[in-house]
N, C-alpha and C positions, 0 to 999 in steps of 0.2 A: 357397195356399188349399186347404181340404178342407171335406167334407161330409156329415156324421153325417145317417147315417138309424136314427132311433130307428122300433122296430115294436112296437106295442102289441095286445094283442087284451082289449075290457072284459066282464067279468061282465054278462049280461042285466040290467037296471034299475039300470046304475051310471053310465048315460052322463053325467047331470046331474051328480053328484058328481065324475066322473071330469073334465068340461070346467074345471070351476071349478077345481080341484086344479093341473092341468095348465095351465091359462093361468095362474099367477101364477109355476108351476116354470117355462115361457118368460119370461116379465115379470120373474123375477130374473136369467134367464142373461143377457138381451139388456145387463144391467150389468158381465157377465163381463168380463176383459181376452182381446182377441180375438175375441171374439162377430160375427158380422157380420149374418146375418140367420135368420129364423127359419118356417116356413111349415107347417101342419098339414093333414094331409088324411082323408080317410074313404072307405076302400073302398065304392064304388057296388052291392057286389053285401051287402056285408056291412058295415052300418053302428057295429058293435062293433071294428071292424076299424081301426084308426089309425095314421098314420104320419108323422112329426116331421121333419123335413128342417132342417137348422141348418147353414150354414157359417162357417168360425171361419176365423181366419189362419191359425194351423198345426194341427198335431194334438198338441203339448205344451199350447196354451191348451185345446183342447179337455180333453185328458187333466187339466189341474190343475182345471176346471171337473167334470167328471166325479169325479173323487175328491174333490171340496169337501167337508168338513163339511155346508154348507151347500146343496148338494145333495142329500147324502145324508139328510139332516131333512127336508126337503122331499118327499122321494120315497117316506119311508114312509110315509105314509098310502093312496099311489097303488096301492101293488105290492098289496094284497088286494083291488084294486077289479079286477085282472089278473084273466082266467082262465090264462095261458100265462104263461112268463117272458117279459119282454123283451128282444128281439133289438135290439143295435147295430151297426149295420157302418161303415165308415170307406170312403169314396169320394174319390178323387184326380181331378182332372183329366187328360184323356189327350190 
């Protein structure tokens, strides 16, 4: 098992947009092969600030789910509501 932490940071007045966008882009992955759970948070000091926690079975489901088509449709509308790229990182159990 592994576990993808997505880090996002939102453009000032795009939180609303940016929620609803983003829960349907979880709401399809959790359909994923491999998907196992999925949990979102909001930095306390900085509420534009977001970060997506998902663990998958391995990190090939993860990666075929990440290069999906149908990921990748989904996510353009999210990336201009960005002010920062999005940072992913890959966490193993130790």
């Amino acid at each position: 098992m592994i576990k993808i932490m997505i880090e996002r940071h939102i453009a000032p007045t795009l939180e609303i947009p940016y929620e609803e966008r983003a829960r349907n882009v979880l709401q399809t992955a959790v359909k994923s092969p491999g998907f196992i759970s999925g949990e979102t948070y909001r930095n306390a000091q900085d509420p534009n600030h977001r970060f997506l926690i998902s663990t998958w079975r391995s990190l090939a489901d993860w990666k075929r789910w990440e290069s999906s088509l149908e990921r990748r449709v989904m996510m353009e509308p999210l990336f201009p509501m960005m002010d920062r790229e999005e940072r992913i990182t890959t966490l193993e159990f130790s």
